[in-house]
N, C-alpha and C positions, 0 to 999 in steps of 0.2 A: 569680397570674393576674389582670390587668387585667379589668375592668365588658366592655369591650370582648370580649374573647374570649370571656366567658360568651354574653354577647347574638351570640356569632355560632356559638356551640356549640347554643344554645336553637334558633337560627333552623335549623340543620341538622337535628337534632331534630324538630322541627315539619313540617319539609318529608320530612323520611321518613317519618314518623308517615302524613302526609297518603298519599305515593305508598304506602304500606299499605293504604290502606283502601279506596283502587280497584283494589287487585289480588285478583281472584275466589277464595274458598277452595277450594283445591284437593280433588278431588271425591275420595273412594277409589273403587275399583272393586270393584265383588264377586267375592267368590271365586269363579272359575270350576270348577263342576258335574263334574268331572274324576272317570271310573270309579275305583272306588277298586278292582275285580279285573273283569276282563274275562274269562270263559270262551268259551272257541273247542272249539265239538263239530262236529267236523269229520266225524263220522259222521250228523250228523241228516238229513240227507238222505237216505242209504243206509235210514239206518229205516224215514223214513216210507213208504217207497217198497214199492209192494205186492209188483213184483216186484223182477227183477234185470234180466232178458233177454224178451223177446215173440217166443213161438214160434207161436203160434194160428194163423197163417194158414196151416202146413201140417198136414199128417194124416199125415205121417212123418217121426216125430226120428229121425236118424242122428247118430253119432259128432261129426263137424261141426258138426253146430247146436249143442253144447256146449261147443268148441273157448274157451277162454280164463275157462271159469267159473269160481268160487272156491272150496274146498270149504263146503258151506253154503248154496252161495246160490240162489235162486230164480228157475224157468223157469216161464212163462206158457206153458200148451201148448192147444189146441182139445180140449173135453169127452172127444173120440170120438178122442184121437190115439196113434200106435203108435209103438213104436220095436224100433229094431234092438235083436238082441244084444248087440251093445259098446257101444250109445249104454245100453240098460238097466245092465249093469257099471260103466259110470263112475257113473250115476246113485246106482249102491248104494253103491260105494268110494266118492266125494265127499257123500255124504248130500246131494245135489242136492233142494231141497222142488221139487213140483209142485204151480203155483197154476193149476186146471184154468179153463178160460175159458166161463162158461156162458153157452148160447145165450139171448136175450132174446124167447125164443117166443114170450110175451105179446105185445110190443109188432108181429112179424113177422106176416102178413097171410096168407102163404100156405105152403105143405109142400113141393110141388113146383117146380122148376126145369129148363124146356128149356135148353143153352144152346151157341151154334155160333158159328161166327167162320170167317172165312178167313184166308188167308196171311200177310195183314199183323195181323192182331187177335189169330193165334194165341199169340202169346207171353203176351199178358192174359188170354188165356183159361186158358192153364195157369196162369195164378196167382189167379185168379179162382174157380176151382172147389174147391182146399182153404177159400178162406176162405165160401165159400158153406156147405161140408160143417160146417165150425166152428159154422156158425151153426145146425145142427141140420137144414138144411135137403137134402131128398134130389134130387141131380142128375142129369140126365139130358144126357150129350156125346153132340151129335151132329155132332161134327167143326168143320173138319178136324182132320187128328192132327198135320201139320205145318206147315212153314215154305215148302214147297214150293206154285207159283202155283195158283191155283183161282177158282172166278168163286163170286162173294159171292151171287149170286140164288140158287145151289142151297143154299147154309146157312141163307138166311134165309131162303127157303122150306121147311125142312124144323125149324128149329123153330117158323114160325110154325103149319104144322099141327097139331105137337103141341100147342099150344094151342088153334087150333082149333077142333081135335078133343077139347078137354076131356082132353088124356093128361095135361097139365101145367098148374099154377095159372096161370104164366106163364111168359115168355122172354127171355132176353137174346143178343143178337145182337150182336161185335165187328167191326167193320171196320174202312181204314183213316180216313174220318172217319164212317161212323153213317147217313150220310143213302138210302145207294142199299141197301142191307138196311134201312131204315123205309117205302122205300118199293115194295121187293120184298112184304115182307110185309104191307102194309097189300092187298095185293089177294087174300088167303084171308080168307075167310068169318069173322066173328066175331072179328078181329083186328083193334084198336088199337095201331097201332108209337106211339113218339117217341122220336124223335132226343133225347139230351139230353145237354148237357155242363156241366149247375151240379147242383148240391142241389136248388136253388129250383126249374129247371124239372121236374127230377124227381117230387117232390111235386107239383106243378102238374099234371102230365102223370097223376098217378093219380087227387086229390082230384077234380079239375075234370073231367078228358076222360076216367077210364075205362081207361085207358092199360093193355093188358094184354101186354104187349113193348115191351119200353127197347133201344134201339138206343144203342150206343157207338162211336167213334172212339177207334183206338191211339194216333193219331196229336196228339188233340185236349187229353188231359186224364195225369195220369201216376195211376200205377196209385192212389197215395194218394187222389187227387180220387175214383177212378174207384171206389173204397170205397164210400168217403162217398157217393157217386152213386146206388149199388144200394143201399145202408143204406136212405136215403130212398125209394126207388121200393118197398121190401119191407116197408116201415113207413107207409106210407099208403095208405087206402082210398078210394075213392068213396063218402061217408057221407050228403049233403046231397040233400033231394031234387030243389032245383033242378037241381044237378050232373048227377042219373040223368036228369033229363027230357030236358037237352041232348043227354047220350049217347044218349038213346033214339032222337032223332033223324037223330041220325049212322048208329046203325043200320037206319034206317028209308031213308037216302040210299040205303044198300047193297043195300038189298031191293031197291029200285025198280029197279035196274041185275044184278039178279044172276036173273028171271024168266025 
């Protein structure tokens, strides 16, 4: 091999040498954090879960309301609830637990309940009245009993008497939206209606004004809201005294006008 070809063997040499040293070392990557067993409990749900099914808002389990349970599994029923013959048999043969629903009497304000509606309210009002009873609370229906038409002033003047008249802590009155029964009954003696279709004003309506009849619309709120609505109105009181002084003088309007 000729001087020559050394020196041009060196040169190539050299010159890769060099494009080596600007090319960046290749980084490894870290192993990726990869489960090494993945458990899937597909049951944890069902666990944690208090019950199975939410029967509370009536006062009578029938056969039906158990329709598609598991043997085992857990029905949430109102403290004070009965059941039929064949709904109690399934109960026994599927070893059905009952997780009974207890009322939150502490936090609820009052014992008694007037409660009327007409035509269009009526359907909320039959569903309104077991979950009232669930609550520990003792009801007093003073109609209507159906779906058939009727004028809203004669309901909501006959519970707002029984408030009143001290028959009943307080009243609730359904119509088809609330406003013409809050203001039927705001004209007997001793009676604070409001209209209400949040949480918020509910509360408001007892805390602040006194409010001793909650006025509802069927039409305004679905029956879920319209829970939450009476929860709120039966769990807040008039506490503050500014609040009773305002009242006092709402009741003092009334006076002037009723001599």
């Amino acid at each position: 091999m000729s001087s020559k070809d050394n020196e041009t063997r060196e040169r190539v040499r050299a010159l890769v040498r060099e494009v080596l040293k600007n090319v960046p070392p290749e980084i490894e990557e870290p192993a990726k954090n990869l489960p090494q067993h993945v458990v899937v409990n597909s049951m944890q749900d069902k666990v944690n879960r208090e019950f199975d099914r939410d029967e509370s808002a009536k006062s009578l389990i029938t056969e039906d309301d158990l329709r598609g349970l598991e043997p085992g599994a857990r029905l949430r029923v109102a403290d004070n609830a009965k059941f039929t013959p064949l709904a109690q048999d399934i109960i026994g043969e599927k070893q059905i637990e009952l997780v009974k629903k207890q009322p939150r009497v502490a936090s609820i304000k009052v014992q008694t309940v007037a409660i009327g509606a007409d035509h269009g309210g009526f359907p909320i009002k039959e569903q309104l009245k077991p979950y009232l009873e669930g609550l520990g609370l003792k009801v007093r229906d003073l109609g209507t009993n159906s779906s058939d038409a009727v004028d809203y002033p004669d309901f909501a003047h006959a519970v707002a008497k029984a408030v009143g008249d001290n028959q009943n802590d307080i009243g609730i009155i359904i119509d088809g939206a609330g406003i013409g029964s809050a203001m039927a009954a705001n004209k007997v003696p001793n009676v604070r209606a409001a209209a209400c279709y949040s949480v918020a004003l509910a509360k408001n309506a007892r805390e602040h004004n006194g409010a001793n009849v909650l006025t509802l619309g069927s039409g305004q709120n679905s029956f879920e809201e319209i829970k939450e609505i009476v929860e709120s109105f039966l769990t807040t009181d008039l506490s503050e005294d500014r609040h009773r002084k305002r009242v006092n003088k709402i009741d003092n309007i009334e006076k002037q006008y009723s001599r």
